[in-house]
C-alpha positions as CSV (number, residue, x, y, z in Angstrom):
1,X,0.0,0.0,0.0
2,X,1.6,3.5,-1.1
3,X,1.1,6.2,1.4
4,X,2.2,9.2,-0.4
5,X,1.2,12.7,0.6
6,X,1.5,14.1,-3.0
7,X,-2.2,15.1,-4.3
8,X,-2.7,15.4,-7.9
9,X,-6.0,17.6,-7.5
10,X,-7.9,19.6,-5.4
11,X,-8.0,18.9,-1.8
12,X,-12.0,17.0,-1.7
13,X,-13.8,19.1,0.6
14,X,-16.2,17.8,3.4
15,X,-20.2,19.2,3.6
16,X,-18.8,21.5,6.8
17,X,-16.6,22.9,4.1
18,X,-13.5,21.2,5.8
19,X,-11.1,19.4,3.8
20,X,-11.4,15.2,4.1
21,X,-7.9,16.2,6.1
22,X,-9.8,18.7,8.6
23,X,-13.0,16.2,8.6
24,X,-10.5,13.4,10.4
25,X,-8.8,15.6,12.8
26,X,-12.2,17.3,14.0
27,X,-14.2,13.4,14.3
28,X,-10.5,12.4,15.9
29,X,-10.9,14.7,18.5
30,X,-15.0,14.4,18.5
31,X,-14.1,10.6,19.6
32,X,-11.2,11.6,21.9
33,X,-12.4,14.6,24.1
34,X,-14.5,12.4,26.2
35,X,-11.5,10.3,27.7
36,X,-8.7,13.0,27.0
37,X,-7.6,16.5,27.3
38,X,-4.5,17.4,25.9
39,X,-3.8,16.0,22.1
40,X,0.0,16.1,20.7
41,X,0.2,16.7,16.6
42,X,2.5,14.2,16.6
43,X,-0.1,11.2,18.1
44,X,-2.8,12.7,16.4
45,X,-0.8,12.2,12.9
46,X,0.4,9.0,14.1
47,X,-3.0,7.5,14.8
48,X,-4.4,9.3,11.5
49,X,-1.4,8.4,9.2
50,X,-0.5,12.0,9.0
51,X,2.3,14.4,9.8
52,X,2.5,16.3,12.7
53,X,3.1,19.3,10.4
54,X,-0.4,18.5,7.9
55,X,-2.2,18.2,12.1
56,X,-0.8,22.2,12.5
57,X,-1.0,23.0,9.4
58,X,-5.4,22.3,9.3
59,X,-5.9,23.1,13.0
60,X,-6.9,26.6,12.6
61,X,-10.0,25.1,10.2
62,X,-10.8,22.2,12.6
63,X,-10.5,25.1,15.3
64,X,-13.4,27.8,13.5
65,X,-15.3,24.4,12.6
66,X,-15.8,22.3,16.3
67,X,-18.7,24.5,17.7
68,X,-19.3,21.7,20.1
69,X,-15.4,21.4,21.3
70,X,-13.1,24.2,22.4
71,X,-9.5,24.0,21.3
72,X,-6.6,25.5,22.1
73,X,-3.0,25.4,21.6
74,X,-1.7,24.3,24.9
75,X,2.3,23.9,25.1
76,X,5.0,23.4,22.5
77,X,7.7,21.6,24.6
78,X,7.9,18.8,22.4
79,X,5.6,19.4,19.5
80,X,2.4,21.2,20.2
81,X,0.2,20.0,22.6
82,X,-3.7,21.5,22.2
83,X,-6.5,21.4,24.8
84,X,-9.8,20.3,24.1
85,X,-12.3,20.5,26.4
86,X,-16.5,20.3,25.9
87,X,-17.7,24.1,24.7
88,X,-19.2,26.1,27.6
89,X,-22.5,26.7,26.7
């Protein structure tokens, strides 16, 4: 199975208006938030065969986009860490 990151079109864009990349990352941490906190990029792209730099890089989207979730970007010791926590209501 090739896993290249090369696209030879445009992005496919999700109903929310999200790219399919922004789609993952927001149901990731949809699925997540519940039994975590604190996501690295680094484990997000790991457990969504991305890179930690494609997880930054569409954060901002999945940000504007997760009315129901707040995130923020937490820490950058060793990657960025982000904070996600239930939206107050």
């Amino acid at each position: 199975m090739c896993m290249s990151t090369a696209q030879t079109g445009p992005a496919s864009v999700e109903p929310t208006g999200l790219s399919t990349k922004q789609a993952r990352i927001l149901e990731y941490l949809r699925a997540n938030a519940d039994d975590r906190t604190y996501f690295k990029s680094r484990l997000i792209a790991d457990d969504l065969g991305l890179s930690a730099k494609e997880v930054g890089a569409n954060m901002s989207a999945v940000v504007d986009a997760a009315h129901e979730l707040d995130v923020a970007k937490w820490g950058y010791s060793s990657g960025t860490t982000w904070m996600v926590t239930g939206a107050a209501e």
